[in-house]
Each structure stands twice: as C-alpha cells, then as structure tokens.
C-alpha positions as a Markdown table, in Angstrom:
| # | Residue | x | y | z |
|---|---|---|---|---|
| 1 | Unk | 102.4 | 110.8 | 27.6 |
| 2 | Unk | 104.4 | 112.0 | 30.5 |
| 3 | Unk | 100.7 | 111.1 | 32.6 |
| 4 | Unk | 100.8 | 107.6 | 31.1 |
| 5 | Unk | 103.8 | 106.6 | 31.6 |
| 6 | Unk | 103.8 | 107.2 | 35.5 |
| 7 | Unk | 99.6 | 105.8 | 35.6 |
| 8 | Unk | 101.4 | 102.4 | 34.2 |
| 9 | Unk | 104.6 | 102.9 | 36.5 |
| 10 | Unk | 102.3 | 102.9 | 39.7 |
| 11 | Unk | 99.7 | 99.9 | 38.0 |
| 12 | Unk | 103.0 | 97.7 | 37.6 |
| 13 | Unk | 103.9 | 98.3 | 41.1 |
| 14 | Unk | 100.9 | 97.6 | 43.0 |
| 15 | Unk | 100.6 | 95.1 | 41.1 |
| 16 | Unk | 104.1 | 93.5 | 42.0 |
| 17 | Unk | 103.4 | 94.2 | 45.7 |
| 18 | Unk | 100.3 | 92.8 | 46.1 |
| 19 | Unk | 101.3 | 88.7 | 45.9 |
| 20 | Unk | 98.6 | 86.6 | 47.7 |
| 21 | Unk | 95.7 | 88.1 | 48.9 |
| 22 | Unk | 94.2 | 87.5 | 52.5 |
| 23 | Unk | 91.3 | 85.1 | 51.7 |
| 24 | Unk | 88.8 | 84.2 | 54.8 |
| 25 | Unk | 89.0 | 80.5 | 55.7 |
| 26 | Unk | 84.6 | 79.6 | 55.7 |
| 27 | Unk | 85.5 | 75.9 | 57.3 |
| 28 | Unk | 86.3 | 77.6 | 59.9 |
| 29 | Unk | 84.3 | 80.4 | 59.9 |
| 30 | Unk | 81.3 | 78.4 | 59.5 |
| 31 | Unk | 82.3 | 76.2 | 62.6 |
| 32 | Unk | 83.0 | 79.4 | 64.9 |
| 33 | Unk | 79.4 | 80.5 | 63.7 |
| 34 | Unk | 77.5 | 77.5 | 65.4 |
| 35 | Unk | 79.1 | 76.6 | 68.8 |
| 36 | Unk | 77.9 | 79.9 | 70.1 |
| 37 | Unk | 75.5 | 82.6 | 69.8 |
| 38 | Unk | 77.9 | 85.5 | 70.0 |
| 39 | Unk | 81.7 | 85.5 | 69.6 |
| 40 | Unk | 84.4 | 88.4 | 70.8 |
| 41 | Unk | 88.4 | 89.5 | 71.8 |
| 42 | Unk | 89.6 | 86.7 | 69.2 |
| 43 | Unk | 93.5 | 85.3 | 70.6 |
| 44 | Unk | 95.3 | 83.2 | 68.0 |
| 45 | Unk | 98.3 | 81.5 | 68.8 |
| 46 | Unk | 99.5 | 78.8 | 66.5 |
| 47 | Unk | 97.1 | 76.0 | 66.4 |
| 48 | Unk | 94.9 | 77.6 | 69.1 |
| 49 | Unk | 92.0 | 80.1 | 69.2 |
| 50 | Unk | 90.6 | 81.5 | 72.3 |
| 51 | Unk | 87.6 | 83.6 | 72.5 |
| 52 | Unk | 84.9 | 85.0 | 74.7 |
| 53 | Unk | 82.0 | 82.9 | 73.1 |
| 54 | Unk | 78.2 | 83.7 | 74.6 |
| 55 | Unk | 75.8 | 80.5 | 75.0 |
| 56 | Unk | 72.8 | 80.2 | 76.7 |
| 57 | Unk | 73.1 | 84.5 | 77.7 |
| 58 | Unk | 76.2 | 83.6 | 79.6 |
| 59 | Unk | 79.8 | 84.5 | 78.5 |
| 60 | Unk | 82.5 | 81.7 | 78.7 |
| 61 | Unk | 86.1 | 81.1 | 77.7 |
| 62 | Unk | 86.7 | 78.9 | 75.3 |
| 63 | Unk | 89.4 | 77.4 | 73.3 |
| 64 | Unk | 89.4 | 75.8 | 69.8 |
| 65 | Unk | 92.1 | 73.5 | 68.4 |
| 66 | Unk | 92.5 | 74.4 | 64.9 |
| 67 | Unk | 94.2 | 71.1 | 63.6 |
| 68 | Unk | 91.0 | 69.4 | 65.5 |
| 69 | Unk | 88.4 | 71.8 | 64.9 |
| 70 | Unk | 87.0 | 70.8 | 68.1 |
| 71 | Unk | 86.8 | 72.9 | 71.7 |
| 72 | Unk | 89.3 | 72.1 | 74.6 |
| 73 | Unk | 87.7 | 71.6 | 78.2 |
| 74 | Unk | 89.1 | 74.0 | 80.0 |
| 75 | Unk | 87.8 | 72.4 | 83.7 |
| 76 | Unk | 87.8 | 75.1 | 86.5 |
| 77 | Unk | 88.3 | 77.9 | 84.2 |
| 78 | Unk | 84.1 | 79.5 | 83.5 |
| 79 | Unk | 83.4 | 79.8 | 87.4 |
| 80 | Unk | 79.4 | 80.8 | 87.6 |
| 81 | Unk | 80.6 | 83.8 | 89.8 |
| 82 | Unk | 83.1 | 85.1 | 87.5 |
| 83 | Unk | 82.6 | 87.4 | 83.8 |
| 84 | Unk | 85.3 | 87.3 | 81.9 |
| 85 | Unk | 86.7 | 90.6 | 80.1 |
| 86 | Unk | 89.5 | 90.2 | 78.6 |
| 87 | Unk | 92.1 | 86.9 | 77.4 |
| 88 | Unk | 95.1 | 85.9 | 75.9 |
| 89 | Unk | 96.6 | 82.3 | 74.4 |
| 90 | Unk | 100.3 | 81.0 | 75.0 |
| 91 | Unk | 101.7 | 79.7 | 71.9 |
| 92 | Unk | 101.2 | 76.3 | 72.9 |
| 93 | Unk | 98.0 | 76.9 | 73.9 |
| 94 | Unk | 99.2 | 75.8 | 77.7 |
| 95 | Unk | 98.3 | 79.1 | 79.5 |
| 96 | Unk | 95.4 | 81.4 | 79.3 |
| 97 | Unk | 95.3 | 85.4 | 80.7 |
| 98 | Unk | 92.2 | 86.4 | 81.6 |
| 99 | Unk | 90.8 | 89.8 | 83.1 |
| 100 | Unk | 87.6 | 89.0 | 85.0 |
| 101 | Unk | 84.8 | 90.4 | 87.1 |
| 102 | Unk | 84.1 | 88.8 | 90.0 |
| 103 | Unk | 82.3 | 89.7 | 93.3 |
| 104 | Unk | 82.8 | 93.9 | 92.4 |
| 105 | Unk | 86.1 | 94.1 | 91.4 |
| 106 | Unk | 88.3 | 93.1 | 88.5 |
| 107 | Unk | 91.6 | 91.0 | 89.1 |
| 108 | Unk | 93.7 | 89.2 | 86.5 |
| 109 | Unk | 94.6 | 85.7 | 87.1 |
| 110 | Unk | 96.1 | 82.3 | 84.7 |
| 111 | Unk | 95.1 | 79.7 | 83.9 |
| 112 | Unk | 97.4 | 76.8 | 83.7 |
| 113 | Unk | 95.4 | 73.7 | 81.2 |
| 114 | Unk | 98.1 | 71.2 | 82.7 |
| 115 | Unk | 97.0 | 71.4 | 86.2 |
| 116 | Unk | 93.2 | 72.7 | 85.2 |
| 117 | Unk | 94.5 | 75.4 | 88.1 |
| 118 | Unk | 93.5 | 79.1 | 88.0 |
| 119 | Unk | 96.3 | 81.4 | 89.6 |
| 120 | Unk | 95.2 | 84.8 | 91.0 |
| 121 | Unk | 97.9 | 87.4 | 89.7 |
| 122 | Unk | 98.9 | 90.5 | 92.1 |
| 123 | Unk | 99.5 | 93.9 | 90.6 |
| 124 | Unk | 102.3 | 96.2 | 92.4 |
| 125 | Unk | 101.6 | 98.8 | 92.5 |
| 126 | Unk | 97.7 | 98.1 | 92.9 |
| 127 | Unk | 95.5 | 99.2 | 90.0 |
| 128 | Unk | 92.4 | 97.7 | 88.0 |
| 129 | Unk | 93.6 | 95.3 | 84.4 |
| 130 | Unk | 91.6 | 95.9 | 81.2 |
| 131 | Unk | 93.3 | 94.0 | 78.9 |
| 132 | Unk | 96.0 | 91.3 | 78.4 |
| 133 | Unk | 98.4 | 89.4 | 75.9 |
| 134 | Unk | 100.6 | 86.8 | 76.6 |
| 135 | Unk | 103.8 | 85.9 | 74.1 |
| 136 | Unk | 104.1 | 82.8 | 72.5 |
| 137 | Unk | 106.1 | 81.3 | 75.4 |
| 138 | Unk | 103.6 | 82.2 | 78.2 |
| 139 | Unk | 106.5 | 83.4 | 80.2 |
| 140 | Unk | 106.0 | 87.1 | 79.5 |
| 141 | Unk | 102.3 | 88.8 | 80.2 |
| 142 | Unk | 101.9 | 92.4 | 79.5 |
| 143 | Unk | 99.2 | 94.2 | 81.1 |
| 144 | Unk | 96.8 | 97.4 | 80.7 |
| 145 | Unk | 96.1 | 98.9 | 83.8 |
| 146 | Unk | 94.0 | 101.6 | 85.4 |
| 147 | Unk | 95.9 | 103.9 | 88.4 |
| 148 | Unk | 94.8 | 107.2 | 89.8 |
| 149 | Unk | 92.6 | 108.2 | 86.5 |
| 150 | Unk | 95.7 | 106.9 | 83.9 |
| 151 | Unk | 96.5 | 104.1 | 81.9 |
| 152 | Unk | 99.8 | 102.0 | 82.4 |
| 153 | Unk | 101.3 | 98.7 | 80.9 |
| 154 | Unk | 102.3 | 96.6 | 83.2 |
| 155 | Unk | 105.1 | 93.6 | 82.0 |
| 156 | Unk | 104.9 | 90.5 | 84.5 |
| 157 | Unk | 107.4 | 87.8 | 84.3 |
| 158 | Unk | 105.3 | 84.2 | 84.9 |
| 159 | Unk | 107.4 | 81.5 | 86.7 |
C-alpha cells in the first residue's frame, strides 16, 4: 500500500509540473526546409533567425524575419572569399557576429544591417575565435578563443 501510495504521489507530481509541452512549429519548419539545401548554428533572437544555410554547395548567412516569414538581404555580408563558421543575432536583429575563414586565417568581425557595413573586430591579446553570441542589445559580444593550445572567452564591449 505503502508502494502505491508514493507511485501515485510521484504520477500527481509530474503531472502537475509538466504544464504545456514544447510542440515544433511545421509552418515554419516547412519553410526553413526549402530555401536551402542544408541548414546549421541556428541564432534566435526575438522575431529574427539567423543561420548558416547551404545553397548551390556554398554556405551563406542568412536571416529570416519570423513575423514575415521571409529572408532579409543582408548586402555585403556573403563575400565569395569568405566561409562563415560561426554567428550570432542582436535582439533586434540590427547586428550580426560572425567567425569566418578568409584568405587562411580566421578573424571575427560585425555586421551592422543599418549601414550594410561589415567591421573587422581585433582580439587583444591575439588568438583564433571559434564561436560567438551576442546579447539582446548587441552591445555585449562574448567570444571563444584559441591561445597557446587553450581555450578562453573573450567579453568585448561594441560601441
């Protein structure tokens, strides 16, 4: 009885703690599916989703309005000469962090959609980026970063 009692105990609680369940959105899902072949390191902020989508054998940044449904030009941003690695969304879907290859070695820069300008970022002291994230202001980038056979976060504070 003892066994019962506690089997019921636990059933009520996971029950009472499991309230709405995640549930996958297929409009959207469906829509991601066919603008491009291949589709990876996902950044949602707000209304905005940027990925690294692959068309045509090439990777590219892009970025998806969600109230829309529709892409975002993002002019001067997918340079031929350039593979991006890594990226990261502002809240308002203003700036973009990227890590990208280009010409044999890996720099991080910004991209500002305002000004359709791409800004080179320095790292002091010098090292190689992996991987970014921006918060929802764009003011604040955080940054992981390869020095001397170790891994380091770097926090940068955008103008």
């Amino acid at each position: 009885m003892k066994r019962l009692s506690l089997s019921l105990g636990v059933l009520i609680l996971i029950a009472g703690c499991s309230g709405e369940r995640p549930r996958p959105r297929p409009e959207l899902n469906g829509l991601l599916r066919q603008s491009v072949s291949s589709r990876r390191d996902p950044s949602l902020a707000q209304v905005w989703l940027a990925s690294l989508g692959t068309r045509g054998g090439r990777e590219r940044i892009e970025l998806i309005d969600l109230r829309t449904r529709r892409p975002v030009p993002l002019p001067g941003l997918n340079r031929a000469d350039a593979q991006p690695i890594s990226l990261s969304v502002s809240g308002d879907g203003g700036r973009i962090a990227v890590v990208q290859q280009r010409e044999d070695r890996t720099e991080l820069v910004l991209y500002r959609r305002n000004a359709a300008a791409l800004q080179r970022l320095p790292l002091d002291p010098p090292g190689v980026p992996r991987s970014v994230s921006l918060d929802g202001s764009g003011r604040l980038l955080a940054v992981q970063v390869s020095r001397n056979g170790r891994w380091d976060v770097d926090l940068i504070r955008l103008p």
